[in-house]
C-alpha positions, 0 to 999 in steps of 0.5 A: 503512455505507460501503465501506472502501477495499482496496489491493495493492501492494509494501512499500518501506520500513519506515518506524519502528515499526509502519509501512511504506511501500507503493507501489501500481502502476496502469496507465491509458492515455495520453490523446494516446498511447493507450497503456498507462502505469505510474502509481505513488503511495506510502502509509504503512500502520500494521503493528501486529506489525511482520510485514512486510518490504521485498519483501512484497506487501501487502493494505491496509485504509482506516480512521480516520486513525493520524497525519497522513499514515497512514490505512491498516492492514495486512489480509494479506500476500498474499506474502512475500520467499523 
C-alpha cells in the first residue's frame, strides 16, 4: 500500500463546479543567502459538495487523476472564513 500524499494550504479561488484552487506555502532557505524564503505552488483539488469557500484553510488528499491538471480531493477543512 503506498502513502498518499496530505497537503495544507489557503483556497484562492473557486475554480467551477466542485473545484477550488489551493495555494500551498513552504518555507526553504536560500541556497547562497541562507535565508528563510517563501515558496508558493497552486493545485486544483476536487470538492465534491461544493463546501469550501475563498479563505478556508484546507487539508488535501492525493488520489487518482480527476481530470488533467487535478489529482487531489478535499479531506477536512481545517478553518474556515468568520
Amino acid at each position: 500500500m503506498t502513502h498518499k500524499r496530505e497537503i495544507q494550504g489557503k483556497v484562492v479561488t473557486i475554480a467551477g463546479d466542485k473545484t477550488v484552487s489551493m495555494v500551498v506555502e513552504r518555507r526553504v532557505m536560500h541556497p547562497r543567502y541562507h535565508k528563510v524564503v517563501k515558496r508558493f505552488k497552486k493545485y486544483l483539488v476536487h470538492d465534491e459538495r461544493n463546501e469550501v469557500k475563498v479563505g478556508d484553510e484546507i487539508i488535501a488528499i492525493e488520489c487518482r487523476p480527476l481530470s488533467k491538471t487535478k489529482s487531489f480531493r478535499l479531506k477536512t477543512v481545517v478553518s474556515g472564513v468568520n
